[in-house]
LOZARO-522442 format. One line per 4 residues: number of its first residue (from 1); for each residue x, y, z of N, C-alpha, C. Coordinates in steps of 0.02 Angstrom, whole numbers, padded with zeros to 5 digits, m for minus. Example, Ala and Ser with C-alpha at 12.3 -4.5 7.8 and 13.67 -1.06 7.14 Angstrom:
// LOZARO-522442
1> 00660/m00284/00390/00615/m00225/00390/00660/m00165/00390  00642/m00112/00354/00684/m00053/00357/00645/00002/00394 $
This chain:
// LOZARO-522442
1> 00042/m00061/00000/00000/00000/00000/00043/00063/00000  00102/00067/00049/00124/00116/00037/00192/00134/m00016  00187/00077/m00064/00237/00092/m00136/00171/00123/m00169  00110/00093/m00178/00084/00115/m00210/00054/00198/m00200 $
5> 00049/00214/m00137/00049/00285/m00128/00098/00326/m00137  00176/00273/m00146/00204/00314/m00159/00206/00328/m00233  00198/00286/m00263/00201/00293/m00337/00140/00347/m00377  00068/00337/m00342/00025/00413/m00327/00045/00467/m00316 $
9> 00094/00469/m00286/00130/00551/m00245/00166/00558/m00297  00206/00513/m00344/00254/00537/m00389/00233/00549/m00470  00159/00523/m00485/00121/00548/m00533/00089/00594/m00524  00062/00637/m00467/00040/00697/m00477/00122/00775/m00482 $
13> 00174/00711/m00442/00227/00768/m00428/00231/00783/m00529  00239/00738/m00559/00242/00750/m00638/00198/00777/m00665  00141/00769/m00631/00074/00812/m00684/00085/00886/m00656  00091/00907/m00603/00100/00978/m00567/00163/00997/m00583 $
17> 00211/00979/m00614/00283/00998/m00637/00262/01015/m00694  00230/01002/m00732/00211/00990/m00810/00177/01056/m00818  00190/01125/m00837/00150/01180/m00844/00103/01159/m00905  00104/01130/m00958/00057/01115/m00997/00017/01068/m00987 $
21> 00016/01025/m00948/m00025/00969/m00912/m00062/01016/m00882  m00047/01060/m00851/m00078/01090/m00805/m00122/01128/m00841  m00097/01152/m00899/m00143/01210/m00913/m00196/01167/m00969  m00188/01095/m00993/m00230/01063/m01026/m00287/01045/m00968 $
25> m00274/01021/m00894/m00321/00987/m00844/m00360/01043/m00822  m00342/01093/m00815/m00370/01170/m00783/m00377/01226/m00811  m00354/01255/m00870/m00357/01312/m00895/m00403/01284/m00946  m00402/01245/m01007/m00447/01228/m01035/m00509/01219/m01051 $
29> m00536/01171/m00993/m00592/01171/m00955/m00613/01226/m00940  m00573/01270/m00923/m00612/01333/m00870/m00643/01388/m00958  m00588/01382/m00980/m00583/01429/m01058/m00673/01402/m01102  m00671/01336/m01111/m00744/01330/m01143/m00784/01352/m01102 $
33> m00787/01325/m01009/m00853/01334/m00996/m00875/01418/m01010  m00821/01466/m01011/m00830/01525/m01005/m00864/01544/m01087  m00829/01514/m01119/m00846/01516/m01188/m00911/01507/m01220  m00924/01442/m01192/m01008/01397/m01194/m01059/01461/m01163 $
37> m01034/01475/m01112/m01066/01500/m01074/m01090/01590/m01103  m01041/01612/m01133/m01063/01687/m01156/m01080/01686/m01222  m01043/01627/m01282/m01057/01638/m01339/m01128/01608/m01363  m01130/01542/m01303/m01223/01517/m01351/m01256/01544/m01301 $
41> m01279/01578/m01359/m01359/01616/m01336/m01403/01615/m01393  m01471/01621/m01379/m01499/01647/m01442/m01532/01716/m01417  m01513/01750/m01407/m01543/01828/m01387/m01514/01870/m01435  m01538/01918/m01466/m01521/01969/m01520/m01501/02028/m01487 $
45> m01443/02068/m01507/m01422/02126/m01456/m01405/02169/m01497  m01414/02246/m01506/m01363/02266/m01562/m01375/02271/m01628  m01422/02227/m01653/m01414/02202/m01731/m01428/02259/m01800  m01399/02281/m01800/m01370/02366/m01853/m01429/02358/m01914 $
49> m01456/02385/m01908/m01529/02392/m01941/m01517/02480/m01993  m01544/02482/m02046/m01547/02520/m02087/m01624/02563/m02090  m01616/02637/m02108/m01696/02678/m02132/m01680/02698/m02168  m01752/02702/m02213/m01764/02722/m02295/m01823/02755/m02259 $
53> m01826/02834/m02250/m01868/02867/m02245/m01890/02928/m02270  m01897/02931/m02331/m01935/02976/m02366/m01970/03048/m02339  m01993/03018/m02294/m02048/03052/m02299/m02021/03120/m02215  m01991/03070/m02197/m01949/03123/m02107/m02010/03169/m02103 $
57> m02079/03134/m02055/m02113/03179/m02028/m02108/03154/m01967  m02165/03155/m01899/m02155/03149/m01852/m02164/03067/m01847  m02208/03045/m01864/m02239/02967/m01847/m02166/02917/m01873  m02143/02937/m01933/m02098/02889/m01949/m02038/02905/m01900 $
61> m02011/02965/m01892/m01948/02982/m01845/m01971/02940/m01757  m02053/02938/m01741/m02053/02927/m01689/m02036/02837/m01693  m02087/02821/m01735/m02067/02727/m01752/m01978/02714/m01758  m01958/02775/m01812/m01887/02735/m01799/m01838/02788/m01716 $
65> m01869/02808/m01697/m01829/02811/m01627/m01844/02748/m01577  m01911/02735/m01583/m01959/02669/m01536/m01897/02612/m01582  m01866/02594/m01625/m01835/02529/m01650/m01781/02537/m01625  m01739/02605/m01630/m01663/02606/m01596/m01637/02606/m01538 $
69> m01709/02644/m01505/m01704/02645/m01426/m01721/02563/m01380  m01735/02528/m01417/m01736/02436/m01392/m01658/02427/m01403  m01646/02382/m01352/m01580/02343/m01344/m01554/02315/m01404  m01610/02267/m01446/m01604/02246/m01508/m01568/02266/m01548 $
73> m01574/02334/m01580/m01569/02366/m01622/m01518/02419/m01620  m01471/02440/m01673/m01435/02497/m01682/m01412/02524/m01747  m01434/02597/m01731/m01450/02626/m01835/m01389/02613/m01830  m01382/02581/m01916/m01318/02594/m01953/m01303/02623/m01998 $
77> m01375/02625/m02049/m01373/02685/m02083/m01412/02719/m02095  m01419/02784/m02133/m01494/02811/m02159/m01486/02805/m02232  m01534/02773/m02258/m01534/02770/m02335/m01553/02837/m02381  m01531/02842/m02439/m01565/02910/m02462/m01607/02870/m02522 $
81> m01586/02835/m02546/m01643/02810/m02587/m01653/02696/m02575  m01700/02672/m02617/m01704/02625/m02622/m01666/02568/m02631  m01627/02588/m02673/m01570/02548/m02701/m01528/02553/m02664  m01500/02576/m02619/m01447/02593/m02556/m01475/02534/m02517 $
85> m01520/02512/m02518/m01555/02433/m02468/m01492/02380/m02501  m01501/02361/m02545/m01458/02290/m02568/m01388/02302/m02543  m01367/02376/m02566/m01281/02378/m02562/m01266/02384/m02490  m01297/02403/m02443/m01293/02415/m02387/m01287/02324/m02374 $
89> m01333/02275/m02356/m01345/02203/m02349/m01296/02171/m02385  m01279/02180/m02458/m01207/02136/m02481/m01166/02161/m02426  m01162/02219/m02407/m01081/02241/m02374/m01073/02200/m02319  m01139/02185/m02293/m01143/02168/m02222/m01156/02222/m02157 $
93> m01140/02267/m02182/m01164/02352/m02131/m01228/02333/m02080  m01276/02295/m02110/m01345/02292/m02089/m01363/02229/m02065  m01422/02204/m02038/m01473/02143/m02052/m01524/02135/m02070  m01557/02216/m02038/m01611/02226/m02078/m01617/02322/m02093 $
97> m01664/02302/m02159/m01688/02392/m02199/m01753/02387/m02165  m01776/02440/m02141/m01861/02454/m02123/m01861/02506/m02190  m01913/02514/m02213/m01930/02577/m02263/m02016/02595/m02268  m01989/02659/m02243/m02079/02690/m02253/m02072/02702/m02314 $
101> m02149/02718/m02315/m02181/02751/m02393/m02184/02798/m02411  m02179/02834/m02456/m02178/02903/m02470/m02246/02926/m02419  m02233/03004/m02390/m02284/03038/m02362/m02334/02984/m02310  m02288/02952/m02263/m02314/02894/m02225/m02332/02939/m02159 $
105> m02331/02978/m02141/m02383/03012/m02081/m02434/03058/m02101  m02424/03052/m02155/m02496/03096/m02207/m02546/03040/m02212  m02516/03002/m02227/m02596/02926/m02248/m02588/02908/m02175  m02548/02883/m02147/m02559/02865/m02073/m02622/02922/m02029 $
109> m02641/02983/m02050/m02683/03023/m02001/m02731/03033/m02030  m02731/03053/m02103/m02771/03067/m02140/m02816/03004/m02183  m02780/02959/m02201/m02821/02899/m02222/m02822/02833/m02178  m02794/02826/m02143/m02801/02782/m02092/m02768/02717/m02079 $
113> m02712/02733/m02147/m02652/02657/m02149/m02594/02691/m02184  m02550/02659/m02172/m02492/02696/m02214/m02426/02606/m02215  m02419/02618/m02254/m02359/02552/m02277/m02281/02556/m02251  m02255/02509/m02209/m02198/02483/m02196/m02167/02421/m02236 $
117> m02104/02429/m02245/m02089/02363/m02284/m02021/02360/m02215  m02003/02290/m02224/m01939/02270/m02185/m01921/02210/m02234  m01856/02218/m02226/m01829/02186/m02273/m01751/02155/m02242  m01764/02092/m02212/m01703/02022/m02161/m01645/01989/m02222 $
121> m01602/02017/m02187/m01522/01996/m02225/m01556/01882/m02186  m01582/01872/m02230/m01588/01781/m02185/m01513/01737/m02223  m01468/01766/m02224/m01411/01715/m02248/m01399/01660/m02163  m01445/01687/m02087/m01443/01670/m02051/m01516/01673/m02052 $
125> m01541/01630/m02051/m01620/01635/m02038/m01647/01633/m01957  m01608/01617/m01919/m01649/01600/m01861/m01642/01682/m01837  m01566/01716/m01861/m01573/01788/m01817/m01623/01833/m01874  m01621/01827/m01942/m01666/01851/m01972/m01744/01831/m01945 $
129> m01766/01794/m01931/m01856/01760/m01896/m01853/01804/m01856  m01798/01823/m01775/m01801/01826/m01720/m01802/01933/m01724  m01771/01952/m01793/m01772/02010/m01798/m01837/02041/m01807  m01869/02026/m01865/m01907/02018/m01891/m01984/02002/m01847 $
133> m01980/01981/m01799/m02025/01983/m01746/m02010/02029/m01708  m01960/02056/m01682/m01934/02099/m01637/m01991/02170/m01676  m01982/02174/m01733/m02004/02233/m01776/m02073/02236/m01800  m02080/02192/m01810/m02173/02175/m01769/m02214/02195/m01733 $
137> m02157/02198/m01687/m02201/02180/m01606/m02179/02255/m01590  m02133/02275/m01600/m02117/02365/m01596/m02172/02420/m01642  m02173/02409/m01705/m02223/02433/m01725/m02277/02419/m01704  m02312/02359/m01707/m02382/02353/m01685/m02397/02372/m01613 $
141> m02335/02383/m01570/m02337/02424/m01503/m02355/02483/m01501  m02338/02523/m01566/m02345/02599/m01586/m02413/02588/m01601  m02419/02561/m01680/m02516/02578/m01686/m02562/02553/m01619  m02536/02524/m01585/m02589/02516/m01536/m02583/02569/m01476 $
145> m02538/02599/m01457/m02533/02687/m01438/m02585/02726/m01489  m02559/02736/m01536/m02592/02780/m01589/m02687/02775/m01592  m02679/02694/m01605/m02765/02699/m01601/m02797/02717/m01514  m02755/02706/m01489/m02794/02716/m01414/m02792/02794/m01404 $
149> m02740/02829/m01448/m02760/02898/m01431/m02798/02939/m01477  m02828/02904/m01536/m02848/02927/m01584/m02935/02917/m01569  m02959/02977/m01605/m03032/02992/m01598/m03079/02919/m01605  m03147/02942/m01558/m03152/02866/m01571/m03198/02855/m01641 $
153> m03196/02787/m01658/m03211/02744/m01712/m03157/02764/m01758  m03104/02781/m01763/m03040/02800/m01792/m02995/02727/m01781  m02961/02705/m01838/m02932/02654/m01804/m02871/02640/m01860  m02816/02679/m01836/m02759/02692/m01878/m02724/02635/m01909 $
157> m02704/02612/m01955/m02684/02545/m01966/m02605/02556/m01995  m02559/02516/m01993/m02480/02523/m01999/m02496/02427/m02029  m02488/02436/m02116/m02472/02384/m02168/m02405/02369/m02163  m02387/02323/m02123/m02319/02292/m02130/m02302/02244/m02161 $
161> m02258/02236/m02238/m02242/02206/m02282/m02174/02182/m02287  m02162/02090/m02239/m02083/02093/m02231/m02068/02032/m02292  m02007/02036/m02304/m01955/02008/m02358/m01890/01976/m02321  m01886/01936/m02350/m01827/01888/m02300/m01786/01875/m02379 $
165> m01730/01898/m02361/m01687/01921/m02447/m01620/01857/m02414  m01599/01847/m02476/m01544/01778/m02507/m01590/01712/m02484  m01614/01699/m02425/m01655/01631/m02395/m01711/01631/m02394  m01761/01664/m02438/m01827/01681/m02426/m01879/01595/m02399 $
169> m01844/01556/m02390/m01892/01509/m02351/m01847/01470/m02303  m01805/01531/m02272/m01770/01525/m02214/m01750/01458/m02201  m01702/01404/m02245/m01688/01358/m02246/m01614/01352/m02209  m01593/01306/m02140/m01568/01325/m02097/m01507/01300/m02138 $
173> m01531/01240/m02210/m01453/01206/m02222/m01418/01278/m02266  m01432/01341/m02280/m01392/01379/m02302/m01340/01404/m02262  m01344/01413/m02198/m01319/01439/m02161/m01256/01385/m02116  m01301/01319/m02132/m01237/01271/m02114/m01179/01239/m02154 $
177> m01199/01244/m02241/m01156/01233/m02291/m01087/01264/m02272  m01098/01336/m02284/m01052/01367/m02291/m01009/01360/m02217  m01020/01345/m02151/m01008/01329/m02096/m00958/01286/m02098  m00996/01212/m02134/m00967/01168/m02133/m00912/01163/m02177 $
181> m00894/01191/m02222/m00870/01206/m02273/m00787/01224/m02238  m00806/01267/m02186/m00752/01311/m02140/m00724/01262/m02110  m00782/01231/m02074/m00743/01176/m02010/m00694/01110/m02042  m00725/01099/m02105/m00702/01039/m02111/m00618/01064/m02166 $
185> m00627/01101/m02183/m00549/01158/m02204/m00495/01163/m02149  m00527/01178/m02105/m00497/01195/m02021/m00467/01128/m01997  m00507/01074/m02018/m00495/01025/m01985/m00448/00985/m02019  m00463/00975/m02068/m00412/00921/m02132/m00355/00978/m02118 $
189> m00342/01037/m02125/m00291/01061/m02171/m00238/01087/m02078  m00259/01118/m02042/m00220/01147/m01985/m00204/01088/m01928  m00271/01055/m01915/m00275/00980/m01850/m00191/00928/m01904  m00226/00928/m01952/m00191/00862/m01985/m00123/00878/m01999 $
193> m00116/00938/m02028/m00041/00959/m02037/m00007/00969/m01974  m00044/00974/m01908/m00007/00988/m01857/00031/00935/m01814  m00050/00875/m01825/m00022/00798/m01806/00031/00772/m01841  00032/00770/m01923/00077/00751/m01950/00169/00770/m01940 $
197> 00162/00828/m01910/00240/00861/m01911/00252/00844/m01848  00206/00840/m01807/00222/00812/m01721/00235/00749/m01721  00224/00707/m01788/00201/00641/m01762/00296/00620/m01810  00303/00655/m01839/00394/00647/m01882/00443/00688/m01822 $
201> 00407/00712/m01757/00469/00759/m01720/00466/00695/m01679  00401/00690/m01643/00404/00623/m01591/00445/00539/m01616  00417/00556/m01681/00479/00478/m01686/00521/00460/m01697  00547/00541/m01708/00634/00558/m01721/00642/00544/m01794 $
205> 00606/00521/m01823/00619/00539/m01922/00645/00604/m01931  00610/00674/m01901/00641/00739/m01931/00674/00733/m01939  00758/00699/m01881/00787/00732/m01881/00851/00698/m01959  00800/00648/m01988/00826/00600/m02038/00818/00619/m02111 $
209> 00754/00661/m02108/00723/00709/m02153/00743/00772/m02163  00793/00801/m02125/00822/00842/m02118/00908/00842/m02117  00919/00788/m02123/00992/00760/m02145/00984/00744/m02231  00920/00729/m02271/00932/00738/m02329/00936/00777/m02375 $
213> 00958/00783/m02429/00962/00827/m02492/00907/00877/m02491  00854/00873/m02461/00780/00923/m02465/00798/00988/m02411  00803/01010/m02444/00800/01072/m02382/00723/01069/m02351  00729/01111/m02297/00673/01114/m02233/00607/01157/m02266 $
217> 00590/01182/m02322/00524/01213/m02339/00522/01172/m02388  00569/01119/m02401/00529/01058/m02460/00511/01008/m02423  00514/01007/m02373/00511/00957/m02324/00439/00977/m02290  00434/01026/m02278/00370/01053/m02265/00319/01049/m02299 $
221> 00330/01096/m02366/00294/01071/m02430/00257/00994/m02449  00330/00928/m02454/00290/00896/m02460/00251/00875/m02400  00270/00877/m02322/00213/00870/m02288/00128/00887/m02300  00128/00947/m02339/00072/00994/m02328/00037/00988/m02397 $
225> 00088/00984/m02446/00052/00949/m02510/m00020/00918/m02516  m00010/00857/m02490/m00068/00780/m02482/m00152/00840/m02456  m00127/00888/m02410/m00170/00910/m02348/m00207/00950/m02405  m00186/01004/m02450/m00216/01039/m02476/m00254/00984/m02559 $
229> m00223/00949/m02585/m00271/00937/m02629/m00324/00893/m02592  m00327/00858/m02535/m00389/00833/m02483/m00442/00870/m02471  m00411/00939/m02452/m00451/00996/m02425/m00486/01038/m02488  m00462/01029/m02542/m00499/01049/m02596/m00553/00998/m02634 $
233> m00527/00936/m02618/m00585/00875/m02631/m00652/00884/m02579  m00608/00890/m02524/m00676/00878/m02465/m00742/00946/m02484  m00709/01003/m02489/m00746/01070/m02517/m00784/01050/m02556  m00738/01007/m02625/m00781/01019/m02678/m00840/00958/m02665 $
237> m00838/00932/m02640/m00895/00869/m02628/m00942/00892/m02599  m00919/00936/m02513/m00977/00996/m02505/m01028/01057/m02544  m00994/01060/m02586/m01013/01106/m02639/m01072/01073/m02665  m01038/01017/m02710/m01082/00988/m02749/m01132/00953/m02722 $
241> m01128/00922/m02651/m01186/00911/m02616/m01244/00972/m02587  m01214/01036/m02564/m01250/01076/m02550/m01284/01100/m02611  m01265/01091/m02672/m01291/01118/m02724/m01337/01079/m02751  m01328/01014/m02772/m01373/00969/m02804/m01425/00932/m02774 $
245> m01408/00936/m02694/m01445/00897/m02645/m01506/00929/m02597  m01454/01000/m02573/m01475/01024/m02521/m01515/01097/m02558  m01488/01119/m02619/m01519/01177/m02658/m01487/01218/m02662  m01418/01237/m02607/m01396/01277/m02580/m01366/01318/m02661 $
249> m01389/01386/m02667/m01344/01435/m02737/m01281/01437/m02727  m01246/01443/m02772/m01179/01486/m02782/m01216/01542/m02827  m01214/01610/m02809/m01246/01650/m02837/m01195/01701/m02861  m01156/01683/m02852/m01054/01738/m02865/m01020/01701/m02912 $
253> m00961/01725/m02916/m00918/01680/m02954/m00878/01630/m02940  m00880/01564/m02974/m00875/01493/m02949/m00786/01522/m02945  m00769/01534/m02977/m00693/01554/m02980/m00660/01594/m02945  m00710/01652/m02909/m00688/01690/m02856/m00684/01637/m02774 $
257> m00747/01587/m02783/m00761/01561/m02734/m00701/01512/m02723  m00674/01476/m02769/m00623/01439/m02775/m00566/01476/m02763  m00530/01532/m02783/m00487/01562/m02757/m00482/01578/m02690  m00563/01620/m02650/m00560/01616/m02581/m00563/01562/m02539 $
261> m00560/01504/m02560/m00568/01418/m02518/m00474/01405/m02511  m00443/01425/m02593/m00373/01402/m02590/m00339/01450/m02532  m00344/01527/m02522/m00337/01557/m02476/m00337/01551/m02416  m00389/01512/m02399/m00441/01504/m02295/m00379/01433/m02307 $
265> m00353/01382/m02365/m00317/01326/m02324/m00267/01337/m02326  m00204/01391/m02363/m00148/01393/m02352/m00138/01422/m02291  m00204/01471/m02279/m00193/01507/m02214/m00206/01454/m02131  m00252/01401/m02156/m00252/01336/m02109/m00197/01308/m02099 $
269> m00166/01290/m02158/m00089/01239/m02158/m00059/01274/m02111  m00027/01350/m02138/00012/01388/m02106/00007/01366/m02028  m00068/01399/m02017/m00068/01371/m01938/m00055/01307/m01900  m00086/01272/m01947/m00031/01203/m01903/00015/01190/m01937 $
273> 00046/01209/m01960/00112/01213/m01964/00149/01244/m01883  00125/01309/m01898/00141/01350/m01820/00125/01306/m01768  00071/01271/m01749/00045/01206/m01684/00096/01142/m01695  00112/01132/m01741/00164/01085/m01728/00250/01109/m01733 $
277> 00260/01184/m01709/00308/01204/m01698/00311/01198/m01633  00257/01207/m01592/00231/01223/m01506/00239/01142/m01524  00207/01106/m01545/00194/01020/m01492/00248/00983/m01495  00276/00953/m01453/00318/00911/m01476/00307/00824/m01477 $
281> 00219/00836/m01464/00233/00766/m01468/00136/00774/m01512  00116/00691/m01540/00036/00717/m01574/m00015/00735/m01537  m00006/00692/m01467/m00074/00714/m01418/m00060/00771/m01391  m00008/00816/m01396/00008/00882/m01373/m00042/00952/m01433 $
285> m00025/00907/m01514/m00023/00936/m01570/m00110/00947/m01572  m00130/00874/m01554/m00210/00857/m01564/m00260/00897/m01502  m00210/00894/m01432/m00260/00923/m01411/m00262/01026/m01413  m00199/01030/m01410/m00210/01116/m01445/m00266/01135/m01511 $
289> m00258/01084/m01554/m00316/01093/m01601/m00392/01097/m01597  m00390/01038/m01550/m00435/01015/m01531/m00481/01078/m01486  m00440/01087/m01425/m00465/01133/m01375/m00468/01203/m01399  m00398/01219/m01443/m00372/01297/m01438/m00396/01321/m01522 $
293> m00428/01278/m01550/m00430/01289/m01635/m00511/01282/m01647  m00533/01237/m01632/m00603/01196/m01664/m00657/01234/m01615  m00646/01243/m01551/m00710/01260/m01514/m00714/01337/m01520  m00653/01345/m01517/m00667/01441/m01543/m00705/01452/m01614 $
297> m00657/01412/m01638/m00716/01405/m01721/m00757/01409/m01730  m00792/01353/m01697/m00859/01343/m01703/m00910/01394/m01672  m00862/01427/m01617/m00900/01453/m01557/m00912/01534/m01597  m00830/01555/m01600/m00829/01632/m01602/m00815/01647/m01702 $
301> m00856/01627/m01758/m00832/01629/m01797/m00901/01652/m01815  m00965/01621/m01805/m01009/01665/m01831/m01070/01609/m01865  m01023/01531/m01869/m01058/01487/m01886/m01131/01472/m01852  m01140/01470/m01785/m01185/01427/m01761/m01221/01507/m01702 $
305> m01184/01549/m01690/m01202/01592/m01639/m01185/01676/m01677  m01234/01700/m01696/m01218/01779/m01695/m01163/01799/m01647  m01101/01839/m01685/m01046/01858/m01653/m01078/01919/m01596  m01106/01951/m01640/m01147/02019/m01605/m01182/02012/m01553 $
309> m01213/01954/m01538/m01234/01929/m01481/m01208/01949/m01404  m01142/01937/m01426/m01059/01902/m01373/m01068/01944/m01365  m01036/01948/m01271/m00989/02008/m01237/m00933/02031/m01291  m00919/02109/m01287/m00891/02136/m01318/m00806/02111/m01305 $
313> m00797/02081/m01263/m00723/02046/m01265/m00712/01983/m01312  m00769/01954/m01314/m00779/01890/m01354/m00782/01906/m01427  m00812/01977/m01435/m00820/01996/m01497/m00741/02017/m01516  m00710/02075/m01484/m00650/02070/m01501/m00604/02012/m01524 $
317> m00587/01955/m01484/m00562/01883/m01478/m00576/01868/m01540  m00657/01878/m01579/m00655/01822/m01628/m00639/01868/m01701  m00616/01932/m01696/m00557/01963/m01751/m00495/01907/m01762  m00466/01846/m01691/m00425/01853/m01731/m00422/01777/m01739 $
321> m00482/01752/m01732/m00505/01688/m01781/m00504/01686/m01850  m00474/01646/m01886/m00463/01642/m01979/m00524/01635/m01989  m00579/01589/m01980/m00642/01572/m01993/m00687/01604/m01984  m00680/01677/m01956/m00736/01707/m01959/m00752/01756/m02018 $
325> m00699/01788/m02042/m00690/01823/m02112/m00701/01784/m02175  m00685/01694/m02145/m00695/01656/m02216/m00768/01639/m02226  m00802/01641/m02186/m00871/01611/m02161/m00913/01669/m02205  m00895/01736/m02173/m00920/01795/m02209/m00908/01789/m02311 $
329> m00846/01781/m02303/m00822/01774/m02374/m00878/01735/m02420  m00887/01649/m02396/m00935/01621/m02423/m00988/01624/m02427  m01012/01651/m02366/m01099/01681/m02378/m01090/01721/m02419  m01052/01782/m02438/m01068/01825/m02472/m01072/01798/m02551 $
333> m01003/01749/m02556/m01021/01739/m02629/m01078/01705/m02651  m01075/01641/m02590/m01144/01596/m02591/m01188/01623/m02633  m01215/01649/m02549/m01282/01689/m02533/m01308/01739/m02575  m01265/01787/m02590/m01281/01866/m02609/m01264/01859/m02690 $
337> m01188/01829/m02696/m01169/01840/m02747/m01130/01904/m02761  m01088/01902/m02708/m01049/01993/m02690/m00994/01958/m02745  m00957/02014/m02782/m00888/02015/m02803/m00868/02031/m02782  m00783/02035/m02780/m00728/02030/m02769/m00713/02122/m02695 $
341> m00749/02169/m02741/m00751/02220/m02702/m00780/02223/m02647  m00829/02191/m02634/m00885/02148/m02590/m00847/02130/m02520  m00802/02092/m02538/m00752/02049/m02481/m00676/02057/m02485  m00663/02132/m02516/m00593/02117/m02536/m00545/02160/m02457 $
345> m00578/02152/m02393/m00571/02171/m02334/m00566/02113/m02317  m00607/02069/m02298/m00580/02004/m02276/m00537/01972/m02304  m00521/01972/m02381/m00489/01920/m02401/m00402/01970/m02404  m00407/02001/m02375/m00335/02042/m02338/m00319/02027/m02283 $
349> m00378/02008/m02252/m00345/01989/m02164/m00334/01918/m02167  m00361/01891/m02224/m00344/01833/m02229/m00275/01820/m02234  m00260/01848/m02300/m00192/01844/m02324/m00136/01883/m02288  m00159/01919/m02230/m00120/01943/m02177/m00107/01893/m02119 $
353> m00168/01858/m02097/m00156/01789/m02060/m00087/01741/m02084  m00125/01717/m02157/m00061/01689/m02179/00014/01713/m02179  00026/01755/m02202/00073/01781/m02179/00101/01774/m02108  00080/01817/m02073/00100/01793/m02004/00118/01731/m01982 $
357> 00069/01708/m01991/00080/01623/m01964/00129/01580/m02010  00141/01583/m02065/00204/01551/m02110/00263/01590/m02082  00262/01677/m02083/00325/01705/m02059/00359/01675/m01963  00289/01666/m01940/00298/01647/m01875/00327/01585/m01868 $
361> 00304/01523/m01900/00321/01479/m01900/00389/01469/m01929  00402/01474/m01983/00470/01493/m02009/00514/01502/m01971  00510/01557/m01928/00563/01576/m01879/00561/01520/m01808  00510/01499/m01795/00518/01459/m01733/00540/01392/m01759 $
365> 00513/01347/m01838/00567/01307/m01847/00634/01316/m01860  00635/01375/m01865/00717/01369/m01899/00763/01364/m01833  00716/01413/m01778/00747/01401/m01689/00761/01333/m01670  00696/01297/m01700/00705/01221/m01671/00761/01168/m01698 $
369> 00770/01199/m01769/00831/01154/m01804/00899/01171/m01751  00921/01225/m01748/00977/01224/m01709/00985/01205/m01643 $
């Protein structure tokens, strides 16, 4: 009994010596629950809403003060004409346009209805439904003020006419294509390249692979090779399943879309490339991916949870996730069918990621060779 306690006393003395043991058994854990915990929600906070108001008399200025002054909601822009609705929604600026009607507090007093249209960015349908009621229930809060103060047998009516634009039958697999599209890029191309280079340090091949004729970025190369034409198979199978199966559009250019996919995986490789500079062994490689790569992904990228949602620290944090700019990227071409000018902001931070993370890595293998 007491070898065996002692041999207890001398496996925790190794796990508590171990600063990364430590911070896999305790910091980890603590990092999702906090994560789980602020990023899933389904509550709408914030969500940058657009006016097309013509007409700027009192009733419409008071309706759109009653929309901005809710938690929900925050103007993002004022439209001057109609067509300013679409370009505003490709950019992403917005989620939703409200637009009165010409001379809408003139028919609102004088004839007794006057027309609203709203019009839901649904490339996310569940926050497009959840907006979209929010704006409902705000207006129809107003005409029912209005008629209660209005003369009686008067009974003011507010025609609300909404449009749910790229998903008009709010089909949830649009919003998960392009998702999945991300994760499974993330996963083949950064997890796998990271295991693979941990798994040639741990069995001591590098250092055999690095005694031959190949210099160290052909050596890399062909590691990373196999990863990217996989990661362009796996895409394109998604594609063609979301397209032929699921309905899902490519409404942009198939060629832009393909250029921004080759982009999101060199910028994946890169990164595990960089994770298997840190691991030195695969379950070191697998679980950084695992813990420090995939759940932020999923969590803080935009796939499954409105970013806007998040505490504003969480929102910061997920700037400097790769997957959240790529996620945007594909809806837009998907969904909207934006060109190149459309997304040519993300697909810079992209190619700024990459960078970094190849320049970063670079320098910490070249530390490790010597």
């Amino acid at each position: 009994m007491k070898r065996f306690l002692g041999f207890v006393k001398k496996e925790f003395y190794h796990i508590f010596r171990d600063s990364r043991t430590l911070l896999i058994l305790f910091g980890m854990p603590i990092a999702q629950i906090l994560l789980f915990g602020y990023a899933v929600t389904n509550e709408i906070k914030e969500a940058k809403i657009a006016i097309y108001d013509p007409a700027k008399d009192e009733i419409t200025e008071a309706i759109t003060q009653r929309l901005i002054a809710t938690p929900y909601y925050q103007l993002g822009a004022y439209l001057d004409n109609m067509e300013q609705a679409e370009e505003v929604m490709k950019a992403n600026k917005v989620k939703q346009v409200v637009m009165f009607e010409p001379g809408f507090g003139e028919k609102f007093q004088r004839n007794g209805t006057a027309t609203i249209r709203i019009i839901s960015d649904a490339t996310d349908p569940n926050t497009a439904n959840t907006l979209q009621n929010y704006s409902q229930a705000i207006i129809l809060g107003f005409q029912q003020e209005q008629q209660a103060a209005a003369a009686q047998g008067s009974m003011p009516q507010i025609a609300v006419q909404t449009r749910m634009r790229y998903n008009p039958e709010l089909k949830g697999v649009f919003l998960f294509v392009p998702g999945l599209i991300t994760i499974i890029l993330m996963l083949v191309s950064a997890m796998m390249t990271s295991i693979s280079i941990a798994r040639e340090k741990e069995l001591g091949t590098m250092e055999l692979l690095l005694a031959s004729p190949m210099k160290p970025i052909q050596i890399i190369l062909g590691k990373v090779t196999p990863y990217i034409l996989l990661s362009i198979i796996n895409a394109s199978v998604i594609l063609i399943m979301g397209y032929y199966i699921f309905g899902v559009p490519i409404a942009g250019s198939l060629l832009l879309l393909s250029l921004e996919m080759i982009l999101f995986i060199v910028s994946a490789l890169c990164l595990g490339i960089l994770i298997s500079t840190v691991a030195k062994t695969q379950q070191v490689a697998l679980m950084i991916s695992l813990m420090g790569l995939m759940l932020p992904t999923i969590l803080l990228s935009g796939f499954m949870f409105p970013i806007e949602n998040m505490p504003g620290i969480l929102q910061i944090i997920s700037h400097i996730i790769p997957a959240r700019w790529f996620i945007v990227i594909v809806k837009n071409i998907m969904l909207k069918g934006s060109e190149f000018m459309m997304i040519w902001k993300e697909s810079v931070i992209l190619m700024g990621f990459t960078i970094f993370f190849l320049a970063v890595s670079a320098r910490k293998f070249q530390v490790r060779l010597t």
